[in-house]
C-alpha positions in Angstrom: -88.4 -109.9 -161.2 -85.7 -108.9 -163.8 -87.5 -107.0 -166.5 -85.0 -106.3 -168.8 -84.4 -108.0 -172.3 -81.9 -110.9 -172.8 -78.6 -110.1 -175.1 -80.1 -112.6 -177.2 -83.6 -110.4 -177.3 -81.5 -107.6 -177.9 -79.7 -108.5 -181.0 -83.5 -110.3 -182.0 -84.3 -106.6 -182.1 -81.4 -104.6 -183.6 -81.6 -107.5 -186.7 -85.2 -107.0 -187.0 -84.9 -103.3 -186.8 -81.8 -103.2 -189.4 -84.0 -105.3 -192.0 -87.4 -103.3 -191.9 -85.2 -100.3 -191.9 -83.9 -101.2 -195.2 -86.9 -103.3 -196.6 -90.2 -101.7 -195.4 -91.8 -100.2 -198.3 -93.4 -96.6 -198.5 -96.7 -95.5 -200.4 -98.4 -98.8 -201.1 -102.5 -98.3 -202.3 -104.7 -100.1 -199.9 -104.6 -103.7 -199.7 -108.0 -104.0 -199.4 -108.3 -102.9 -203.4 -107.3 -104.9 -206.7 -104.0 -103.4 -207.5 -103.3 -102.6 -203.8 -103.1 -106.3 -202.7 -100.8 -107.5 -205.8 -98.3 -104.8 -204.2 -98.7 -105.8 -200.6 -98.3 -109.5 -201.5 -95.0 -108.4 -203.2 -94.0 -107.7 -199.4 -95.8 -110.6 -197.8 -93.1 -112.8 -200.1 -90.4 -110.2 -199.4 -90.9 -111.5 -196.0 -91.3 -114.7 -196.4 -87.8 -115.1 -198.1 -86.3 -113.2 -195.8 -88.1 -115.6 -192.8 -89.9 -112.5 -191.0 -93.3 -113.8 -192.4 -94.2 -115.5 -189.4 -91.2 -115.4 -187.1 -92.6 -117.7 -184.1 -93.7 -120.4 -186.5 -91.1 -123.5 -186.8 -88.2 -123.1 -189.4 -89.6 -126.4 -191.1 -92.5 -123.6 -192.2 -90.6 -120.6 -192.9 -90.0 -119.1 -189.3 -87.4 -118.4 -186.9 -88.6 -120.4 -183.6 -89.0 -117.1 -181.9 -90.0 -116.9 -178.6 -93.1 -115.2 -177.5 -91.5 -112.3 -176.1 -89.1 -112.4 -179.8 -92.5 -111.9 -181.6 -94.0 -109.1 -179.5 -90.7 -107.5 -180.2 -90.5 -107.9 -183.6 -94.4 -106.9 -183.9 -92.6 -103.4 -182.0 -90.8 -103.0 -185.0 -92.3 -103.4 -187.3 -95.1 -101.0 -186.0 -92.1 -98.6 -185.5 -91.1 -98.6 -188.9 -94.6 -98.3 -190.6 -94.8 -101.5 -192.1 -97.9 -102.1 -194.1 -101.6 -103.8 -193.1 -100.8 -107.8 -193.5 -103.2 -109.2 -196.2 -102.2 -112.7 -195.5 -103.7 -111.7 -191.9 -106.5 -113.9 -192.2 -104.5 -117.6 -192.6 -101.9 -116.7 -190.9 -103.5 -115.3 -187.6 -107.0 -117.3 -188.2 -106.4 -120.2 -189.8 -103.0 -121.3 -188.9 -103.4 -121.5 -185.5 -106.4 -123.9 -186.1 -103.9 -125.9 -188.5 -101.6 -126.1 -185.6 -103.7 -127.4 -182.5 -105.9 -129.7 -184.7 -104.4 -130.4 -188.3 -102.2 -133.7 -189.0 -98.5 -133.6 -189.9 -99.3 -133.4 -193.3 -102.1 -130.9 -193.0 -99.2 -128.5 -191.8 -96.4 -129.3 -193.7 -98.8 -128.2 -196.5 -101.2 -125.5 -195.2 -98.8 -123.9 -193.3 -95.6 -122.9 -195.5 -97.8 -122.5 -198.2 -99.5 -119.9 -196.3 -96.6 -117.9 -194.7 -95.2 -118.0 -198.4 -98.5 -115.9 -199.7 -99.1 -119.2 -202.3 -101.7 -119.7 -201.1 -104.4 -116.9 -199.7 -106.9 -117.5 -197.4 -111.0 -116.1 -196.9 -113.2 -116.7 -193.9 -116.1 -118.8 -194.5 -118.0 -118.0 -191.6 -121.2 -115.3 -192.5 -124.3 -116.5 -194.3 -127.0 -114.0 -195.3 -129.0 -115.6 -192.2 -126.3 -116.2 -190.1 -123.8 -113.3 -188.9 -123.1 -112.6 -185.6 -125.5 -116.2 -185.0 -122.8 -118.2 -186.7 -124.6 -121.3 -185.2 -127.6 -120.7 -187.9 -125.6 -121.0 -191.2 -127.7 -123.8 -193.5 -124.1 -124.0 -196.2 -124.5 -127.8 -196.6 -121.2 -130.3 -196.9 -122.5 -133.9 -198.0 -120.8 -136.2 -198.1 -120.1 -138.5 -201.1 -118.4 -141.9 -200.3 -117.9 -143.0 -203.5 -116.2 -140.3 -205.3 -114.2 -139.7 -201.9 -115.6 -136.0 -201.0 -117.8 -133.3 -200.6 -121.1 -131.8 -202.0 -121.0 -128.2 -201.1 -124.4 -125.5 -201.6 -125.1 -122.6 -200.3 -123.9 -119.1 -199.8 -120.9 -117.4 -197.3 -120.8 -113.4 -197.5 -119.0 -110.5 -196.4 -115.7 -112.6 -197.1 -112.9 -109.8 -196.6 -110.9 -110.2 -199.2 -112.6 -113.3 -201.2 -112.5 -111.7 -204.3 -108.4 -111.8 -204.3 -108.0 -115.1 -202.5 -107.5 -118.5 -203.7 -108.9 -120.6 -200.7 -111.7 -120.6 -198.2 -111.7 -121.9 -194.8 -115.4 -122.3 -192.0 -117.9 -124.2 -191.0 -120.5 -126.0 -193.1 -123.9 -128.1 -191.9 -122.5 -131.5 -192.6 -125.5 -133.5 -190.8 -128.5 -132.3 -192.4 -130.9 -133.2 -188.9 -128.5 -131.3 -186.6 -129.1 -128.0 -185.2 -127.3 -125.0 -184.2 -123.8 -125.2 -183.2 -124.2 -129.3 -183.9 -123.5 -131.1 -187.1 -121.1 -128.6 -188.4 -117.5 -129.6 -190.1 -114.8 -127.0 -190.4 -113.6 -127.3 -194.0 -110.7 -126.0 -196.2 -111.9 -125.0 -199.5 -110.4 -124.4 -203.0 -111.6 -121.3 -204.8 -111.1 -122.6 -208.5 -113.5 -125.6 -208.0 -116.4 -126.1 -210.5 -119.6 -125.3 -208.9 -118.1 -122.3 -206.9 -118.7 -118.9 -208.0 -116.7 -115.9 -206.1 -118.0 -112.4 -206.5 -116.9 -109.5 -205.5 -118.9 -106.2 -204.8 -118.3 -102.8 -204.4 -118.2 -100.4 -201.2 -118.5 -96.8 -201.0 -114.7 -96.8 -199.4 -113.1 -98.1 -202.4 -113.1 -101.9 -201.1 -113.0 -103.7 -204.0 -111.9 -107.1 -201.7 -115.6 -108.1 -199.8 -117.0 -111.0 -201.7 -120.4 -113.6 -201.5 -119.0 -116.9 -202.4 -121.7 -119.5 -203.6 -121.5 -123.3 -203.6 -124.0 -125.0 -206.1 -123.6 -128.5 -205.8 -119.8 -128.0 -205.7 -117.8 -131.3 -205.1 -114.3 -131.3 -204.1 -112.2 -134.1 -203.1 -110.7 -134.9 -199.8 -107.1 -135.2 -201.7 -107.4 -131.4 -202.9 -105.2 -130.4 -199.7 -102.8 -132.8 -199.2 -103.8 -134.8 -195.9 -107.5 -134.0 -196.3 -110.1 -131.4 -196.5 -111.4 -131.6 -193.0 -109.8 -129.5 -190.2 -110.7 -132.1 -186.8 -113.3 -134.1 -187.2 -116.3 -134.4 -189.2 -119.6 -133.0 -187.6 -117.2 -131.7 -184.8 -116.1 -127.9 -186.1 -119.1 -126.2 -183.7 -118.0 -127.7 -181.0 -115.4 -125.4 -179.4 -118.3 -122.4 -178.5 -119.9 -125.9 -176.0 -117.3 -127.7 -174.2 -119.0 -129.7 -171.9 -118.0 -128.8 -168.3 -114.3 -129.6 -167.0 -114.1 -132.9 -165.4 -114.0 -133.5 -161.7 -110.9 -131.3 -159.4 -110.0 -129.4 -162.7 -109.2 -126.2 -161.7 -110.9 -123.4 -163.5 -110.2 -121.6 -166.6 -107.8 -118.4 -166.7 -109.6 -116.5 -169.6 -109.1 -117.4 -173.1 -105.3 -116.6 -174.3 -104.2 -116.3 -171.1 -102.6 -118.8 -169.0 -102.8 -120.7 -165.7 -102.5 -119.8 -162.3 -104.0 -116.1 -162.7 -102.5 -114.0 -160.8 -102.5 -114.2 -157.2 -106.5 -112.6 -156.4 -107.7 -112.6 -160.1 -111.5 -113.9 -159.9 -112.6 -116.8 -162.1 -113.6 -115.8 -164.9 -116.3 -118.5 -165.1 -115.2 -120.6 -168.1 -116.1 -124.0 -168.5 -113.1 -126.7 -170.5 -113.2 -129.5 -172.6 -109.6 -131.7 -172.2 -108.0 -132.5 -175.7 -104.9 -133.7 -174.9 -102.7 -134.5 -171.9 -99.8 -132.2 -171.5 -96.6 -132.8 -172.2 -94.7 -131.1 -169.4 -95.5 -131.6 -165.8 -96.6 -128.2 -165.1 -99.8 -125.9 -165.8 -98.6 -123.2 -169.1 -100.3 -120.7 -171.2 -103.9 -122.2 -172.1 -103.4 -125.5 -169.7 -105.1 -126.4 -166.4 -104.5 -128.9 -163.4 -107.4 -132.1 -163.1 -105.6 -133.4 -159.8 -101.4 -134.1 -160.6 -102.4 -134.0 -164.1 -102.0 -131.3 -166.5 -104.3 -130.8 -169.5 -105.1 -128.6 -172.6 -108.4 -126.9 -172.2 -110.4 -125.0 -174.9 -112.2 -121.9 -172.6 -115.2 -119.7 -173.9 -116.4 -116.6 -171.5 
């Protein structure tokens, strides 16, 4: 097993350690506070123009088509140069992965350069003052409303890191009113600015002036306010991954979620179950894929 880096990996990493050498910058305030996140997005679009915003992302959104082992090395150096906390963190490590497995084409081209390019900045949706760590309780409702072409929104999402700077909100809303738990939910990408919708932010003791409640009161916003639609998969569908019904018959099992198929030789199962989406394009097992007979397919895993 040759461990050592490629010459291409190597000049990956003298370019990326020249540039933060140069460009990293020294004494911001906390992101997490009013004046401290105008500064740090002043970075986040440093890097962007400069196409080390997201460097394993496609050019055709702002990155370099770096490898996975050119990303762990640039993530090296830029912890060895002291580069700031990322406050576009929450799109582009959440979100954008999402957009990538289940958005359409123009869900991406949209969603995803305007989000490396800090246009656009992204909230979680996810807590409810009834639903934390049981995210399969929330009661936010999404209506629907065929004739205008949209969504109702009401309700209430809290402890949103950073909602009181952001512009957009992405999670999961009760869009089937008789459903229960994880059921009946629709994973939705929401516009901040929309009448109806009321951000505010409150106070900590640490100087976090970022944590927001957002509330919804009888908010409507149309599918056409992201290009390519509001919806993230499928409606009444965005609880499902936590389920997967179980893998279907001589799939092999799960490696654990993130990881990647065969485990090594003597790993134990770690007792997943899958769900196929999609056949897979190659004709062997990768990262995230297993084997139903000849055929290899993309699973979504849960422990």
């Amino acid at each position: 097993m040759d461990l050592t880096w490629s010459p291409g990996e190597e000049a990956f990493r003298a370019e990326a350690r020249a540039w933060l050498e140069v460009h990293v910058p020294t004494g911001l305030p906390s992101g997490d506070t009013r004046d401290g996140f105008a500064a740090h997005l002043e970075w986040e679009r440093l890097l962007f123009r400069d196409r080390w915003a997201v460097v394993s992302w496609p050019a055709a959104y702002g990155g370099r088509g770096a490898s996975l082992w050119e990303w762990l090395i640039f993530e090296e150096e830029y912890y060895r140069a002291g580069g700031p906390q990322r406050v576009t963190q929450n799109g582009i490590f959440l979100l954008a992965p999402t957009v990538f497995e289940l958005g359409t084409a123009e869900q991406q081209a949209h969603v995803l350069t305007r989000m490396a390019s800090a246009t656009d900045l992204w909230c979680q949706g996810w807590s409810e003052p009834n639903a934390g760590s049981d995210l399969a309780s929330l009661t936010s409702r999404a209506i629907r409303d065929d004739e205008r072409q949209g969504w109702v929104l009401n309700g209430q999402k809290t402890w949103t890191t950073r909602g009181a700077f952001c512009t957009h909100l992405f999670g999961l809303f009760r869009s089937d009113p008789s459903s229960e738990r994880h059921r009946g939910l629709t994973y939705l990408m929401v516009p901040l600015d929309l009448p109806g919708i009321t951000v505010r932010g409150f106070g900590r003791l640490d100087g976090d002036e970022g944590f927001a409640e957002v509330f919804f009161d009888d908010a409507f916003f149309p599918d056409a306010a992201i290009p390519g639609g509001v919806v993230l998969g499928d409606v009444d569908q965005g609880g499902a991954w936590p389920w997967p019904p179980p893998a279907p018959s001589g799939a092999s099992p799960c490696g654990r979620p993130g990881g990647s198929w065969p485990p090594p030789s003597g790993s134990p199962s770690c007792g997943t179950r899958c769900r196929t989406a999609a056949t897979a394009p190659t004709g062997r097992c990768e990262s995230g894929w297993y084997r139903a007979g000849s055929t290899p397919r993309r699973t979504t895993c849960t422990l």
